[in-house]
N, C-alpha and C positions, 0 to 999 in steps of 0.2 A: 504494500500500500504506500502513497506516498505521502509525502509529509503534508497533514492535513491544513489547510488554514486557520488561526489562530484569530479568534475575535476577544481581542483585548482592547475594545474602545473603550473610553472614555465613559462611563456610564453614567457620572455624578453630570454629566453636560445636558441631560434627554430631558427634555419637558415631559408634562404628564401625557398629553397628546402624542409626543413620540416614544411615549411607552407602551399607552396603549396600542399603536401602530404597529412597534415589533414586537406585541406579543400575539397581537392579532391574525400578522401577515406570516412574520418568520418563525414564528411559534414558542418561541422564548425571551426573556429579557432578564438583566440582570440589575435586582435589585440592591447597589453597595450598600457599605457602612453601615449596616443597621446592627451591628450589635459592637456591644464595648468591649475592650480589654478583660472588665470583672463581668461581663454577661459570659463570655467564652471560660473564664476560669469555674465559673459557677456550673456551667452545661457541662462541662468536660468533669468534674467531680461529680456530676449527677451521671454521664455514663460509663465512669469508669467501675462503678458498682452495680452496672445493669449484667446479666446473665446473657450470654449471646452463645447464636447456632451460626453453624457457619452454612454455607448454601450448598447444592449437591453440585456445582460444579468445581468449585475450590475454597480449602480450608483456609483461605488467607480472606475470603470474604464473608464476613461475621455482618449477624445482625441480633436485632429483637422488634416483633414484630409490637403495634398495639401498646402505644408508650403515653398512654394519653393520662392517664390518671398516677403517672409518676409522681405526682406536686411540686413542688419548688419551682424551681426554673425551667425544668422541664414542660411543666402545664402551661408555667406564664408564656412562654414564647408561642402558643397558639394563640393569643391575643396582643402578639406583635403591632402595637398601634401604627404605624407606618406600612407593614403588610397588608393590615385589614382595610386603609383607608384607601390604598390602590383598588385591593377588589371589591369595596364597596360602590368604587368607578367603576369597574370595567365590570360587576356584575350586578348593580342595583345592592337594598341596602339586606335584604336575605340572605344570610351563606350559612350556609353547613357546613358541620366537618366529617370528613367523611374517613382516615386514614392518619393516623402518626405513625412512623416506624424510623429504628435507628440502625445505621449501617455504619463499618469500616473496612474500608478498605487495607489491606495489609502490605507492607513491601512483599512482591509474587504473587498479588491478584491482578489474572489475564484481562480483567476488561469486561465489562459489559455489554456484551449485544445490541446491536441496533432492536430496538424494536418500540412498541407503542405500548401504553397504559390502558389503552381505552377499546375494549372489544365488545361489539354491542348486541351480541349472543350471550355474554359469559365467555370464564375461560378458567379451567382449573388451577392457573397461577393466580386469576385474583378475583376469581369468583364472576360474579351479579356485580361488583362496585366497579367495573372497568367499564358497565355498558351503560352506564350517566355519560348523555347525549354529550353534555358541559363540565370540565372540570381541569382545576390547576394544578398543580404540584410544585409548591414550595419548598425546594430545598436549601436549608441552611448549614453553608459549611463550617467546621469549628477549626478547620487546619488549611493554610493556602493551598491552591489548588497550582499546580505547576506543570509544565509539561510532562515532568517524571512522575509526578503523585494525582493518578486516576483524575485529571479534568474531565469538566461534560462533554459531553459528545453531541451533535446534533444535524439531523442535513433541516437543513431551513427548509421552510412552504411545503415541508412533506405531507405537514395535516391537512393542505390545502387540496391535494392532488387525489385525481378521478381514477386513474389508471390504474388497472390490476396489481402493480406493481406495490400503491398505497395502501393493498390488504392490512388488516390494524393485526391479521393473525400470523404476519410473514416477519421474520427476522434475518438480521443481516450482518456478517462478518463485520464488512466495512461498505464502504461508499465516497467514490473518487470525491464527490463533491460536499462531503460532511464538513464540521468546521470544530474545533478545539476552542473551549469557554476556560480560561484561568481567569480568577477572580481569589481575593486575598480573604483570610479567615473572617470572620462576621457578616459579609454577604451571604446571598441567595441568588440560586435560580429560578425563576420562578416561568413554569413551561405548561401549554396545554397536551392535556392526556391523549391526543391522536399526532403527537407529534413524534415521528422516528427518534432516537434517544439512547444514550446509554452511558455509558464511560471507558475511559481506555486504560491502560494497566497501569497498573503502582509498579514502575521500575527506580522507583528511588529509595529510600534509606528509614522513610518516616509513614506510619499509616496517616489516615485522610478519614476525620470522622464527619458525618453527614447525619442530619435533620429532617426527616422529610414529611410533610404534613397537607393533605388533599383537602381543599375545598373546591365547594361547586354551588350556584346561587339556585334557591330551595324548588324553580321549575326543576330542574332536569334531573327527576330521580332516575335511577336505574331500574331496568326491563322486569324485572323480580326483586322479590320482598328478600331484604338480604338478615341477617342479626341487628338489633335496637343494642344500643349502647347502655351498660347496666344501672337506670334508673337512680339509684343509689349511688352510685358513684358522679351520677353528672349532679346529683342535689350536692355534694362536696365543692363542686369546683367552685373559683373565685367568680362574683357576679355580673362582673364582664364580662365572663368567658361562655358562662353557662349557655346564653341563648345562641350558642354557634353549633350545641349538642341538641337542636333538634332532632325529630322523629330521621334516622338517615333515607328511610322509604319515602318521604314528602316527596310526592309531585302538585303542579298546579298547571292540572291539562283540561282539556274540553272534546271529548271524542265528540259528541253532537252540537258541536255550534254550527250556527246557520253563517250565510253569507251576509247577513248587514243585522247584527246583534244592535243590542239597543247604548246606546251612551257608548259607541265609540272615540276614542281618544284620538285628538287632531294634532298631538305633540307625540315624540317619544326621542328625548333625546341619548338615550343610551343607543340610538340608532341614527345619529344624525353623521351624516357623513363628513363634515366638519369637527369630530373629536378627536381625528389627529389633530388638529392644529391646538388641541386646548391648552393654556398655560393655566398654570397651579393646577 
């Protein structure tokens, strides 16, 4: 393969408008600097005590699935005030969450697979929660990401593409026209779930610990009724967080609507084709 292009721009430059754009268009964006020196110490003491499985393709990639109710810092970072107020743009003011899980990559993990999040049958790797029409993956990394230590992987505008080729169930070694994401510890990526994806190997010296947590605004549940989040535990979390642990099965659909419903709406700007250009 060859050496893939490297998208290290500038990302503190992007208005909200050219955020939403590339996550729209190219399928990813990257959200810097969102966490401190003492948020990264504090996550990184919260999963250095977590129990982890490594994956069946190699024991150098470790995870734990379902990190939602960890507390401390762990739980705060899904009410990321700066996270949430992007996707409260780019999906209206409803989100769910649908997914926490934490990963490390190891020096001698091969890499991750090109492939997609979002299968709108199901799929024995991630169930019924891959087949929500809509949904993002925020991931936060706790270690720089460098060209030796597992950066993202992405080929742009793949979510966008008709061709047999953009099967959401097909995976892929590599792809001449993929692009390599480094970005420095306390950022995110923050990418849609039909977007090609994956990461490339830890050939350096240091593991690569990652964050990664799914939301998707309360239309677009998934095809089937998946597991409810344990009742009990979501009355625990802090009360800004709570209401993002709605029902995960929520949709808000209309199989019988007619063609000229009553009190139609003559605005919708979350559709205005003008939200690239929006500043703040």
């Amino acid at each position: 393969m060859k050496t893939p292009r490297i998208d290290d721009r500038d990302w503190t430059a992007l208005t909200t408008g050219e955020r939403i754009r590339q996550i729209e268009v190219e399928g990813y964006v990257v959200l810097p600097d969102l966490l401190s020196a003492d948020d990264l110490t504090r996550l990184k003491q919260a999963t250095a005590k977590l129990e982890t499985f490594a994956v069946d393709y190699s024991v150098h990639q470790r995870g734990r699935p379902g990190v939602h109710f960890m507390g401390g810092a762990m739980t705060e970072l899904i009410g990321h005030p700066e996270t949430l107020s992007f996707l409260r743009i780019l999906f209206g003011d409803e989100i769910i969450v649908m997914t926490y899980d934490y990963a490390c990559s190891e020096p001698g993990h091969p890499g991750v697979s090109l492939h997609t999040d979002g299968q709108p049958y199901g799929s024995e790797i991630f169930g019924y929660e891959g087949s929500c029409p809509c949904l993002v993956r925020v991931l936060y990394y706790l270690d720089d990401l460098t060209p030796e230590v597992s950066p993202f992987r992405a080929v742009p505008h793949s979510h966008l593409a008709l061709h047999a080729d953009a099967n959401p169930y097909k995976r892929y070694e590599s792809h001449p026209e993929e692009v390599m994401v480094t970005v420095k510890a306390g950022s995110a990526v923050a990418f849609q779930h039909h977007l090609f994806h994956g990461n490339f190997p830890n050939t350096g010296t240091r593991s690569r610990e990652m964050l990664a947590i799914s939301y998707r605004p309360a239309w677009a549940g998934p095809a089937q009724d998946i597991s409810a989040f344990d009742p009990a535990e979501v009355e625990k979390l802090p009360d800004p967080i709570r209401p993002l642990f709605a029902d995960r099965n929520t949709r808000h659909w209309n199989f019988s609507g007619g063609n000229k419903p009553r009190n139609m709406a003559s605005e919708a700007p979350g559709i205005n084709p003008s939200r690239w250009q929006r500043t703040p």
